[in-house]
C-alpha positions as CSV (number, residue, x, y, z in Angstrom):
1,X,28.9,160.9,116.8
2,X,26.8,161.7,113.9
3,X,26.1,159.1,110.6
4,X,28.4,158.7,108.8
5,X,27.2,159.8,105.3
6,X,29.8,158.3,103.0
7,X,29.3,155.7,100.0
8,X,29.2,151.7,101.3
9,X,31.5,149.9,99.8
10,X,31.4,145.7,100.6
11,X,35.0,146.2,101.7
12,X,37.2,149.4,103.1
13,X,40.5,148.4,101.8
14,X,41.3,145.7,99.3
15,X,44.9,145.2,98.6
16,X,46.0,142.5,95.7
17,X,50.0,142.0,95.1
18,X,50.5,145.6,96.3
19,X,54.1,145.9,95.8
20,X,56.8,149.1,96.2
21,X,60.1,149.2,95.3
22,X,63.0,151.6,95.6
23,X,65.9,150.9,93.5
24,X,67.0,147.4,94.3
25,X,65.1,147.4,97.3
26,X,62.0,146.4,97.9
27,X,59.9,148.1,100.7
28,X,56.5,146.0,100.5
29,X,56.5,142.9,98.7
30,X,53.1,141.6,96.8
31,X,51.2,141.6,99.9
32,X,47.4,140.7,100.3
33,X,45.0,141.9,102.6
34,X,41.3,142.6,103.1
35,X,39.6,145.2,105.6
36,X,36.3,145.6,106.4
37,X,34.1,148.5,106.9
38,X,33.7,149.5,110.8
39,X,36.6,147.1,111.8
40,X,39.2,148.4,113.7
41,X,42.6,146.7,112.2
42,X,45.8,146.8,113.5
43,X,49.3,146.6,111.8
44,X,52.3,145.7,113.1
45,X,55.7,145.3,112.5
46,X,59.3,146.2,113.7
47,X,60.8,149.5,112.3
48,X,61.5,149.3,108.7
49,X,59.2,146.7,108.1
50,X,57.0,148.4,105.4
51,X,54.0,149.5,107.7
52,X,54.5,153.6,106.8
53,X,55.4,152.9,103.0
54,X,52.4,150.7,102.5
55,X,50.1,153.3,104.5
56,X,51.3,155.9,102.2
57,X,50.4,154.3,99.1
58,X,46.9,153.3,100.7
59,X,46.6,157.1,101.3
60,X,47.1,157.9,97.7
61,X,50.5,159.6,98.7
62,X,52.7,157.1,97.4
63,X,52.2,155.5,93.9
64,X,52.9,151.7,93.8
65,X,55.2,150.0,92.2
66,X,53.2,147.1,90.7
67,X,49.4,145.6,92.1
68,X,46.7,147.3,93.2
69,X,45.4,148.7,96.3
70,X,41.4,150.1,96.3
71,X,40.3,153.0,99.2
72,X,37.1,153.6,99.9
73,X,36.2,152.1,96.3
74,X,38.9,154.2,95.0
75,X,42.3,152.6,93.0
76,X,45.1,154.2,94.7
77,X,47.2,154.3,91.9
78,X,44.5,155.9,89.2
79,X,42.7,158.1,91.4
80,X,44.9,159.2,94.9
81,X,42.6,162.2,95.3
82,X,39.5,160.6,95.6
83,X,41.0,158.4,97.8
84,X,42.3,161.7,100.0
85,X,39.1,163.1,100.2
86,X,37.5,160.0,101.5
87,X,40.3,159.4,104.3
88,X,41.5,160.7,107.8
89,X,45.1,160.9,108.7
90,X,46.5,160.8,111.8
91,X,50.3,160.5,112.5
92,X,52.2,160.0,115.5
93,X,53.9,163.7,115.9
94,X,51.3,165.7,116.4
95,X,49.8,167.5,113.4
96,X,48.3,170.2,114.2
97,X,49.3,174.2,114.9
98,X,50.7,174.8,117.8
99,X,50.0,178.5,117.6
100,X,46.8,178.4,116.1
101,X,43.9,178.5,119.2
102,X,42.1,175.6,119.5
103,X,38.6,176.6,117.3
104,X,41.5,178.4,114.4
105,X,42.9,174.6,113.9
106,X,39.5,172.9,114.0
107,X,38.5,176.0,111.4
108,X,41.6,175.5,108.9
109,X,41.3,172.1,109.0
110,X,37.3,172.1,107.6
111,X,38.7,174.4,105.5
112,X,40.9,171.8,103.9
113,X,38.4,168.9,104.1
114,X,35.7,171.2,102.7
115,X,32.9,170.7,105.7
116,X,29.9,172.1,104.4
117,X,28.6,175.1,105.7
118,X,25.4,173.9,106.7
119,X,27.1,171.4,108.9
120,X,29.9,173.6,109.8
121,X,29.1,174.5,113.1
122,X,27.5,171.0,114.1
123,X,31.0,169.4,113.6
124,X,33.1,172.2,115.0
125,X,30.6,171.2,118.4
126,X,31.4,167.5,117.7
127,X,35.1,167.9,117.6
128,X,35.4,170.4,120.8
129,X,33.1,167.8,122.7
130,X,35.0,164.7,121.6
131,X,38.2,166.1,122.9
132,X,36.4,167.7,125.8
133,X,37.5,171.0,125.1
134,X,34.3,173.0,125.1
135,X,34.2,176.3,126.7
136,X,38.3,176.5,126.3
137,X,38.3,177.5,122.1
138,X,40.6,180.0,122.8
139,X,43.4,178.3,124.1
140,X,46.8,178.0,122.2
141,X,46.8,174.3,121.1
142,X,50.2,174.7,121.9
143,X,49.3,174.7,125.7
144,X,47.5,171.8,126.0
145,X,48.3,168.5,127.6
146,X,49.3,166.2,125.6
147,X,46.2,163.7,125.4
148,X,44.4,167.0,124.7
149,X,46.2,167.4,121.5
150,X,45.7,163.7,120.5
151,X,41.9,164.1,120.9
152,X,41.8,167.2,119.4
153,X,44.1,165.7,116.1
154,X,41.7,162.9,116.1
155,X,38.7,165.1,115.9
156,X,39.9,167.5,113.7
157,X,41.4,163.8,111.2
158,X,37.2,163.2,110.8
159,X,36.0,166.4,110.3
160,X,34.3,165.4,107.1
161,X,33.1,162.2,108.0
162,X,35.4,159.9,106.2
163,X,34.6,156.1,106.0
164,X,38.0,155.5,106.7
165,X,40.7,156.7,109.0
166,X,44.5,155.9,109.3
167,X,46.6,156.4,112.6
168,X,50.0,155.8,112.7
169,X,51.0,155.2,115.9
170,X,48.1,157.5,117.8
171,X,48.8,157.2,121.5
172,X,52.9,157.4,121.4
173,X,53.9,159.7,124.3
174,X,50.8,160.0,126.2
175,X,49.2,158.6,129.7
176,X,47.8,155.1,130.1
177,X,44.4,156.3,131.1
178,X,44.4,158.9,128.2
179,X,45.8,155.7,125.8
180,X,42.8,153.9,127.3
181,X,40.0,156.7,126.6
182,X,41.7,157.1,123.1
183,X,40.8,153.6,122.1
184,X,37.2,154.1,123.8
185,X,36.9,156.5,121.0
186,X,38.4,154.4,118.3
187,X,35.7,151.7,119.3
188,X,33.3,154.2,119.2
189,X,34.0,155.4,115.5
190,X,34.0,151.9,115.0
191,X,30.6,151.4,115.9
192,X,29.2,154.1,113.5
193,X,30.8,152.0,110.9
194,X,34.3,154.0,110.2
195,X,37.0,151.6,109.4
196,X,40.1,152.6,111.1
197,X,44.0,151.1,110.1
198,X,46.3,151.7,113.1
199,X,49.7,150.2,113.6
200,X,51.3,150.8,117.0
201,X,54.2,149.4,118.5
202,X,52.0,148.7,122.3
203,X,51.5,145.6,122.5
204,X,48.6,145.7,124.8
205,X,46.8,148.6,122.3
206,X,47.1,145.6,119.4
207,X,44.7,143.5,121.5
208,X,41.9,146.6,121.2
209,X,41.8,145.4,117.5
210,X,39.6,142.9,115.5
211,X,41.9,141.4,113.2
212,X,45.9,142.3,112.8
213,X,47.8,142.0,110.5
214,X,52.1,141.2,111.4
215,X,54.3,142.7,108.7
216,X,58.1,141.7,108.3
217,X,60.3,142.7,105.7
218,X,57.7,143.9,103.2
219,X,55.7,140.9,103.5
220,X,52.8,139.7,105.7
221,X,54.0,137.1,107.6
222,X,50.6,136.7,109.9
223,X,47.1,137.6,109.7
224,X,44.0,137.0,112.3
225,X,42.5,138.3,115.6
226,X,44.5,138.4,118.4
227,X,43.5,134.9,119.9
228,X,44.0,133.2,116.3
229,X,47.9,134.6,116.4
230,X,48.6,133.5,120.1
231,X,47.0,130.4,119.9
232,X,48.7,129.0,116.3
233,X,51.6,131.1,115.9
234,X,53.7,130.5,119.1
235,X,55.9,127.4,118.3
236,X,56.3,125.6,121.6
237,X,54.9,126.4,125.2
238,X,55.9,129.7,127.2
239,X,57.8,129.3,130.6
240,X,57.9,132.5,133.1
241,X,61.1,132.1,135.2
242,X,62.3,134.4,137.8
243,X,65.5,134.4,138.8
244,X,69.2,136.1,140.3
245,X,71.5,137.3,138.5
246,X,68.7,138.0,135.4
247,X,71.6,139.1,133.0
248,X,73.9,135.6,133.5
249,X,70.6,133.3,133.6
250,X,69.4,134.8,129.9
251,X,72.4,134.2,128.4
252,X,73.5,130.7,129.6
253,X,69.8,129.8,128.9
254,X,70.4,130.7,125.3
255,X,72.1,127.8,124.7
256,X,70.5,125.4,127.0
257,X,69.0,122.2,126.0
258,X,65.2,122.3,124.8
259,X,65.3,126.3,125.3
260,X,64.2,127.7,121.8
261,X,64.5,131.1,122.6
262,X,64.6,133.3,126.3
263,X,64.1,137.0,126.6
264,X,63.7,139.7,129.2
265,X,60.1,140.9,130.3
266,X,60.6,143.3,132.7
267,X,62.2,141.8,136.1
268,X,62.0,137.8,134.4
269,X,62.7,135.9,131.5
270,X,60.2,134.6,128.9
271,X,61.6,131.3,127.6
272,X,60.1,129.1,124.3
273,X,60.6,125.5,125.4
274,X,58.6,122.3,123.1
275,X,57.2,120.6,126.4
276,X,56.7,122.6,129.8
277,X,56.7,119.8,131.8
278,X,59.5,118.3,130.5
279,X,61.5,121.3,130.3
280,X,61.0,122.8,134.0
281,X,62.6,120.4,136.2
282,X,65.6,119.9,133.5
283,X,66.2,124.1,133.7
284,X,65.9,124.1,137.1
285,X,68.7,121.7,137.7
286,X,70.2,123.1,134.5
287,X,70.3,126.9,136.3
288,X,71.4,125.5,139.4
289,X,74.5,124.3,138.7
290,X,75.6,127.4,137.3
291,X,74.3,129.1,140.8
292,X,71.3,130.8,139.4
293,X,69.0,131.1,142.2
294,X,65.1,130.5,140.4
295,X,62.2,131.5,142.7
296,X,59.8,131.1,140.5
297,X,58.8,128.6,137.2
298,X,55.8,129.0,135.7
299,X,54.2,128.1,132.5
300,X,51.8,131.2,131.2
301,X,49.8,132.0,128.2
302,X,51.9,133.8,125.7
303,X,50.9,137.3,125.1
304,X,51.0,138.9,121.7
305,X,54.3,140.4,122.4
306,X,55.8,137.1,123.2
307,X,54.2,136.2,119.2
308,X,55.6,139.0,118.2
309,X,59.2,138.7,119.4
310,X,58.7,134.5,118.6
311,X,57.6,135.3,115.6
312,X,60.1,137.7,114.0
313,X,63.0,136.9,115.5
314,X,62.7,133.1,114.0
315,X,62.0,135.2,110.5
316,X,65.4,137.0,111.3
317,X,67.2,133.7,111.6
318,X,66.3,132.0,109.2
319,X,66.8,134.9,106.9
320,X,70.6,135.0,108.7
321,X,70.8,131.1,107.6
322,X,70.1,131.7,103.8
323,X,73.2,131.3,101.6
């Protein structure tokens, strides 16, 4: 990928009390954060925890209700068109024409980020090769696999060479192995010094970041790289039981003793205990007398799912427990 040729600023996005409210309710709630230029952050948080409303007012389409939030060097709130022009976009449903050829969306859309002429046709090359689509210009987008389209989005989101780029949830509904050569070409954006904000709801993509930060109810709740968070924010050690029947042994594990929280993963259960040791041969004796069969007790490294789900549902309950 060619320079990037956009002003350096000592930090992409700096955020300070950034706070939206509608009505009564408050979507993002004086929340503080820092990103740097070329990092690749990720932001998480369940459904309706503020991730698209704070995005939105980061991309100068939403004005904020009180703080301040600078793009690119740009206040979001006094100048959201300078901030446009010196951003990519990327959402999760895909963007772009379907009925439009390939080269006609890659056209319209230098059109609307006013490519210079006289780099024109380098980019249009740039954008065919990054979503290896060169010598097929004439297809309907419309026809194209699906990861095809994502690379294609992507290309035609940095056009113009922003410093900055925002995907909301890139990779949802494609391939593993296209997922995987997405994120090579996140990294790779990266490297020339692009900043790029993602949230995702894959677990496995958040580890692909440098820092994340965890958003919960307009607020953010944690904030570090992916081995800070699973090595200070699980509270207690992680146990990996399997067992028969699965449904019955989450449910009277619930309530054991010492048991601070069990879940699901897949075909076994995840469960939060304070002390492994002490805990396994207690739960085993514990699951066998209520003839649950366990062939297998393990303790594991949490992953940042098993944060996540720590993490968020404690929030939730002690939310539940305020008067």
């Amino acid at each position: 990928m060619p320079e990037i040729a956009n002003p350096a600023v000592p930090n992409s996005v700096v955020i300070d009390k950034l706070t939206k409210r509608f009505g009564a309710f408050v979507a993002v709630d004086h929340i503080d954060l820092e990103v740097r230029k070329g990092e690749v952050f990720g932001f998480l948080g369940p459904n309706g925890a503020g991730k698209s409303t704070t995005i939105r007012m980061l991309c100068g389409l939403l004005k904020p209700t009180s703080g301040h939030a600078r793009v690119a060097g740009y206040d979001v709130g006094r100048n959201p068109e300078a901030v446009r022009q010196n951003i990519g976009y990327m959402s999760q449903k895909f963007s772009l024409y379907n009925d439009l050829k390939v080269i006609e969306n890659i056209r319209l859309f230098a059109g609307l980020y006013s490519v210079p002429a006289q780099i024109l046709n380098e980019r249009i090359e740039w954008a065919l090769s990054m979503a290896n689509l060169k010598g097929q210009e004439n297809l309907i987008t419309g026809t194209l696999p699906g990861g095809w389209k994502q690379r294609l989005a992507l290309g035609c989101a940095v056009l113009h060479r922003p410093p900055i780029i925002f995907l909301d949830e890139p990779t949802s509904g494609v391939d593993p192995i296209t997922r995987r050569q997405f994120w090579e070409l996140i990294h790779q954006m990266a490297e020339q010094g692009v900043t790029v904000f993602v949230t995702t709801h894959y677990m496995e993509e958040a580890e692909y970041c440098n820092r994340l930060a965890l958003i919960f109810r307009g607020k953010i709740v944690a904030l570090g790289t992916p081995t800070e968070l699973k090595r200070d924010l699980m509270k207690g050690e992680l146990l990996l039981v399997e067992c028969e029947p699965l449904g019955e042994a989450v449910e009277v594990l619930q309530s054991a003793p010492g048991v601070m929280d069990a879940a699901v993963f897949g075909n076994a259960l995840h469960l939060v205990v304070q002390d492994a040791a002490v805990a396994m041969p207690q739960l085993k004796s514990y699951l066998a007398e209520r003839h649950i069969t366990v062939s297998r007790m393990e303790k594991i490294r949490p992953s940042l799912e098993d944060v996540f789900v720590s993490l968020t549902t404690g929030r939730e309950a002690a939310e539940e427990r305020k008067p």
